[in-house]
Z-matrix of the N, CA and C atoms (Angstrom, degrees):
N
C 1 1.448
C 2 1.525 1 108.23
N 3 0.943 2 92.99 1 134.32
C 4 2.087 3 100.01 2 178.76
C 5 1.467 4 110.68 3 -113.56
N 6 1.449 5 117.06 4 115.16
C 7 1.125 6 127.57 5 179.64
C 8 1.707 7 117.87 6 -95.42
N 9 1.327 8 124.19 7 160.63
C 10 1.135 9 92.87 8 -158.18
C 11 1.804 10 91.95 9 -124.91
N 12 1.385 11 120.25 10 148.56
C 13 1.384 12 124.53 11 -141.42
C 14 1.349 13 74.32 12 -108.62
N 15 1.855 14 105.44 13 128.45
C 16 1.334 15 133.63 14 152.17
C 17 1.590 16 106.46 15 -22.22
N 18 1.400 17 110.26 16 168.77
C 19 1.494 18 135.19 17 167.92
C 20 1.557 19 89.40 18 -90.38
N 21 1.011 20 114.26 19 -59.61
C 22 1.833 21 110.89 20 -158.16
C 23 1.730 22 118.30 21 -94.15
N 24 1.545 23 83.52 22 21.97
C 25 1.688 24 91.89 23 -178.07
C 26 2.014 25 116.82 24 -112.34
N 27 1.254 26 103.72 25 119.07
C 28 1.286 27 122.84 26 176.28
C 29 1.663 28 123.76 27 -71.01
N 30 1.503 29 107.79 28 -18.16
C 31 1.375 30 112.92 29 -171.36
C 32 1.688 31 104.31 30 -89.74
N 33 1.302 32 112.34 31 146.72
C 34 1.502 33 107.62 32 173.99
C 35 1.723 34 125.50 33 -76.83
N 36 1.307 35 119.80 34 173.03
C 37 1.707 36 99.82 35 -153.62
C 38 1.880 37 79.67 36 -157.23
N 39 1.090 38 119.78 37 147.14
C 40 1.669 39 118.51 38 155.41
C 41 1.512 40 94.56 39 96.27
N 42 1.622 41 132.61 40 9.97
C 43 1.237 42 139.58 41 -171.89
C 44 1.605 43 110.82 42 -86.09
N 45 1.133 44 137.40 43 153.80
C 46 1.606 45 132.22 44 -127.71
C 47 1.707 46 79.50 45 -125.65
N 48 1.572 47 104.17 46 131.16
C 49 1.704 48 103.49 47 -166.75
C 50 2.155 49 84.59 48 -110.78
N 51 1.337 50 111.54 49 148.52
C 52 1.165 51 101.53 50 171.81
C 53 1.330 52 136.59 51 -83.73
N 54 1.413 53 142.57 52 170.14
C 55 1.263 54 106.55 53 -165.33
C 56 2.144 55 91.56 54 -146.92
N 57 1.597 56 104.64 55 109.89
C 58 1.363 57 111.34 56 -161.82
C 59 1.526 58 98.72 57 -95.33
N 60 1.062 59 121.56 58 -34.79
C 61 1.562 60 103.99 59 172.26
C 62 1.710 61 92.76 60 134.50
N 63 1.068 62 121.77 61 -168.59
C 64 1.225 63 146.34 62 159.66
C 65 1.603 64 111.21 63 -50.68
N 66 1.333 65 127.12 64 107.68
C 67 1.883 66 115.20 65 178.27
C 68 1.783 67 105.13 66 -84.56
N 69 1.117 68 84.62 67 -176.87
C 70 2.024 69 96.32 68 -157.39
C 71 1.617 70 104.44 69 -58.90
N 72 1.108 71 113.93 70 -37.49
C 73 1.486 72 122.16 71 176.90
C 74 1.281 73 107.63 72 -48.18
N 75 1.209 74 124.82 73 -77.90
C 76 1.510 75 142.82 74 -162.81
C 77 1.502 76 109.74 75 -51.26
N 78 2.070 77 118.60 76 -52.33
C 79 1.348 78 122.92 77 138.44
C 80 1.526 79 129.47 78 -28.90
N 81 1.058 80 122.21 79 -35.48
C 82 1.351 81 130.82 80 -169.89
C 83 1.391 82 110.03 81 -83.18
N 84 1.547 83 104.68 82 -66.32
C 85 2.099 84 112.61 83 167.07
C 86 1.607 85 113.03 84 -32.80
N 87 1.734 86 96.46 85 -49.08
C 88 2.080 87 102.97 86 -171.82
C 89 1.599 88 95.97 87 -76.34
N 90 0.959 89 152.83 88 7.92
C 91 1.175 90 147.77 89 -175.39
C 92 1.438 91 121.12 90 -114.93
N 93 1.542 92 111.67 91 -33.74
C 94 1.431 93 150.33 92 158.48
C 95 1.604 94 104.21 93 -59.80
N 96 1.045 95 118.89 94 -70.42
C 97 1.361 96 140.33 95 -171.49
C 98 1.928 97 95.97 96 -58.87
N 99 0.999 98 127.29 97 -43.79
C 100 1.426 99 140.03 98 -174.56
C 101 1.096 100 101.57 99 -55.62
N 102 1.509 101 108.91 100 -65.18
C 103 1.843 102 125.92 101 -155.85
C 104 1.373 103 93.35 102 -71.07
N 105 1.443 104 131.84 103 -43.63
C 106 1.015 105 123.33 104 -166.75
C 107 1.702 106 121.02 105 -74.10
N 108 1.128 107 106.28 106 -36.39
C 109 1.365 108 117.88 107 168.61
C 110 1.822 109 104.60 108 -58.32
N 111 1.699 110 119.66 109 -72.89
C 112 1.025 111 93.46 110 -172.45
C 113 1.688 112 135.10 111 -56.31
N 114 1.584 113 107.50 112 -6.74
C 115 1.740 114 120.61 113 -177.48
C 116 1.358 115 104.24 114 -65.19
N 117 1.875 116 110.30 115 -44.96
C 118 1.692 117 106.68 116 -172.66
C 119 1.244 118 98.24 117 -103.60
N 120 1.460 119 128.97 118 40.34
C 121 1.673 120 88.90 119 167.08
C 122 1.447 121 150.56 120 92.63
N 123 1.534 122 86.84 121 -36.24
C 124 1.525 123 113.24 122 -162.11
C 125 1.623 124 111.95 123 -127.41
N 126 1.196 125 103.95 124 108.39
C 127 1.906 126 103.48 125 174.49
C 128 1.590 127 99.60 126 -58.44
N 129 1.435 128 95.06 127 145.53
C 130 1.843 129 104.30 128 173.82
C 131 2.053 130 100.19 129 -91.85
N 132 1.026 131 84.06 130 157.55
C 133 1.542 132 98.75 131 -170.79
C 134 1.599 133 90.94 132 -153.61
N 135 1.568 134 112.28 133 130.02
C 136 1.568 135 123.61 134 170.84
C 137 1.610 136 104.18 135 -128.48
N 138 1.304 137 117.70 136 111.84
C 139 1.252 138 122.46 137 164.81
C 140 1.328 139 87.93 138 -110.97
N 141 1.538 140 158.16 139 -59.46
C 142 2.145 141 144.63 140 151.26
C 143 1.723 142 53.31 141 128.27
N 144 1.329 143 141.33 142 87.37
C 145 1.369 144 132.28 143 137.78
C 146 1.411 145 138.17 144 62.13
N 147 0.928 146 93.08 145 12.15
C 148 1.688 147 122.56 146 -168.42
C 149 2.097 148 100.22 147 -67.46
N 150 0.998 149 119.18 148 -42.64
C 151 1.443 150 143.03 149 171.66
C 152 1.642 151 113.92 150 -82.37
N 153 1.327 152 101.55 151 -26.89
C 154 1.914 153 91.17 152 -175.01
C 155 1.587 154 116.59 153 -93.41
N 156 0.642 155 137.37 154 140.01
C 157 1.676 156 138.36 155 149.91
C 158 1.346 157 112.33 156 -22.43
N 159 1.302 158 120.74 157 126.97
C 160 1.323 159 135.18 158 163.92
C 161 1.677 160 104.47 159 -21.60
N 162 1.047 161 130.44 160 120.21
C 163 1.349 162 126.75 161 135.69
C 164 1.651 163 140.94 162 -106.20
N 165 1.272 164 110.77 163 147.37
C 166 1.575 165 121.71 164 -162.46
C 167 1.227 166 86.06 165 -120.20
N 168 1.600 167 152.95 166 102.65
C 169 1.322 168 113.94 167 153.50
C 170 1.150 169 108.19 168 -111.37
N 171 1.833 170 138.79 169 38.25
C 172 1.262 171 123.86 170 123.39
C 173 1.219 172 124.51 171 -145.59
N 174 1.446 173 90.81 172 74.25
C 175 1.400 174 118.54 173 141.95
C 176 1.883 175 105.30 174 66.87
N 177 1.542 176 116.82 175 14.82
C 178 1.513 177 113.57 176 168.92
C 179 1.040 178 129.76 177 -51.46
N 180 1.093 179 149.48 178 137.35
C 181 1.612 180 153.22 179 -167.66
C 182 1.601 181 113.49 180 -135.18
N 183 1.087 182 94.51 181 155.99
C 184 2.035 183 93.52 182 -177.20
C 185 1.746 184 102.85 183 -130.08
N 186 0.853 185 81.60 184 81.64
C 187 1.654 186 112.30 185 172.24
C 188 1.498 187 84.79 186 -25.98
N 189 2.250 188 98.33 187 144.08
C 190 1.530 189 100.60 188 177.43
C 191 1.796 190 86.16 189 -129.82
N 192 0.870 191 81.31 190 142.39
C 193 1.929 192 105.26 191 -164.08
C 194 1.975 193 102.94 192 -89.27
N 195 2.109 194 86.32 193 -34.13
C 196 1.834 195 78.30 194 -178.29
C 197 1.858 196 94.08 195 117.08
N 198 0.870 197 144.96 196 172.91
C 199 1.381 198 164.86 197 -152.76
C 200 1.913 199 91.82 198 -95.74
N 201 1.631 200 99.46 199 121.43
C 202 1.220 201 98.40 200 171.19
C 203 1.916 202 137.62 201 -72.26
N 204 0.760 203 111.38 202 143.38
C 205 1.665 204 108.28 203 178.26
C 206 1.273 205 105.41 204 -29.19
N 207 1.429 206 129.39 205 -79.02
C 208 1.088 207 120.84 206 -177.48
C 209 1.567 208 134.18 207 -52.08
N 210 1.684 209 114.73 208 -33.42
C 211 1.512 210 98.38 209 163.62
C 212 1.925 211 115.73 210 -86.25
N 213 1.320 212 93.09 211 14.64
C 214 1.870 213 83.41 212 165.59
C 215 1.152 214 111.28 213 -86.01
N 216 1.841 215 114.71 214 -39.18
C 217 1.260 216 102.18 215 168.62
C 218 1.699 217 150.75 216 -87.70
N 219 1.806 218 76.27 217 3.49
C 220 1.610 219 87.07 218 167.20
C 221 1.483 220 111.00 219 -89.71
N 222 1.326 221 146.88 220 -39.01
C 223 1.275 222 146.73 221 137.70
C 224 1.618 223 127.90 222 -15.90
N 225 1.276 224 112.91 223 -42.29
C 226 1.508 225 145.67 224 170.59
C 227 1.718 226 100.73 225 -49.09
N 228 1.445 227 98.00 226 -70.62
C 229 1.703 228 133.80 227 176.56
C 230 1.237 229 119.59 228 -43.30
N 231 1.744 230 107.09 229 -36.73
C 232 1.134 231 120.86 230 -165.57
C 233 1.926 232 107.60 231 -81.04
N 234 1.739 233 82.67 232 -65.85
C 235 1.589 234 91.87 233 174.15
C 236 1.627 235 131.73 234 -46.39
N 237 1.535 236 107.18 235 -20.69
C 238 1.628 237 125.34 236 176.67
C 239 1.701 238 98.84 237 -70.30
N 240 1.047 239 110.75 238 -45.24
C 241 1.282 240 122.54 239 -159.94
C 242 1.790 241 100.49 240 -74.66
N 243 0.903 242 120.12 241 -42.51
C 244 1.551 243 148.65 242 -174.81
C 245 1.784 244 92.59 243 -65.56
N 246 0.725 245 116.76 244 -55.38
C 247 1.507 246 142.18 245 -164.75
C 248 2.323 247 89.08 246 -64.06
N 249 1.075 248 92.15 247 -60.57
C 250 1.487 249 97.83 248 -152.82
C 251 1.747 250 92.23 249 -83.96
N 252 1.359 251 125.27 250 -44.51
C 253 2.013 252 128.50 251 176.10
C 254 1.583 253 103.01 252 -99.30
N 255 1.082 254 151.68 253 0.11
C 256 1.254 255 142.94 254 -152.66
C 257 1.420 256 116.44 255 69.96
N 258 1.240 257 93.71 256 -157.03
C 259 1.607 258 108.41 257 175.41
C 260 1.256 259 130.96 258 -75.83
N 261 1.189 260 116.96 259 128.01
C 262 1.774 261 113.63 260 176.18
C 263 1.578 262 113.75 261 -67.62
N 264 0.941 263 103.61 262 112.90
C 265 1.937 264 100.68 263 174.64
C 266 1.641 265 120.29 264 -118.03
N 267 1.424 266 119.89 265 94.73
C 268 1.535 267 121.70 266 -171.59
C 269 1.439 268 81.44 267 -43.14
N 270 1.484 269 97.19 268 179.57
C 271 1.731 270 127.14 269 154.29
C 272 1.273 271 95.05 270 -91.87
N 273 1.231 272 100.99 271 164.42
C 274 1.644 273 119.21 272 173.95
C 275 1.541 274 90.33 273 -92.87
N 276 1.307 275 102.07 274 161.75
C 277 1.703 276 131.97 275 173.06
C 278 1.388 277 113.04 276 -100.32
C-alpha cells in the first residue's frame, strides 16, 4: 500500500518494514495446539462465547442501588428546564 506523504510532514513514509516470519512462541502454541487436538480427538474451535448464552454458574448478581444522585438531578434539571422553554427535541440523523 502506498501512502501518500503530507506537504507538512518531516517523517519518512514508503520505508521497507522487515518481515521474520512467525517467532518461536507463536510456532510453539500451533504445534501445542496440534498435538493436543490430535491426542483428544477433538479440533479446538474459539468463538470465547460469542454463540453461547450468558452463563452465571454462581449465582453473582449486581446489586441495583436505584437511580443515581447525579442522574436524578440531572433529570430533575432537565424537567425544570422543560417546564420554563418546552421540550428538548434532538433532530433526527
Amino acid at each position: 500500500m502506498v501512502h501518500q506523504k503530507p506537504a507538512y510532514s518531516d517523517y519518512p513514509v514508503d520505508y521497507k518494514v522487515p518481515d521474520f516470519g512467525a517467532d518461536h512462541d507463536m510456532i510453539a502454541a500451533a504445534s501445542n495446539i496440534k498435538g493436543s487436538e490430535a491426542k483428544l480427538g477433538h479440533k479446538f474451535t474459539a468463538d470465547f462465547g460469542a454463540t453461547a448464552a450468558p452463563v452465571n454458574p454462581r449465582g453473582y448478581t449486581v446489586p441495583n442501588f436505584g437511580i443515581d444522585r447525579d442522574i436524578e438531578a440531572s433529570l430533575k434539571n432537565l424537567k425544570d428546564q422543560e417546564s420554563i422553554h418546552g421540550n428538548w427535541n434532538l433532530p433526527s440523523l
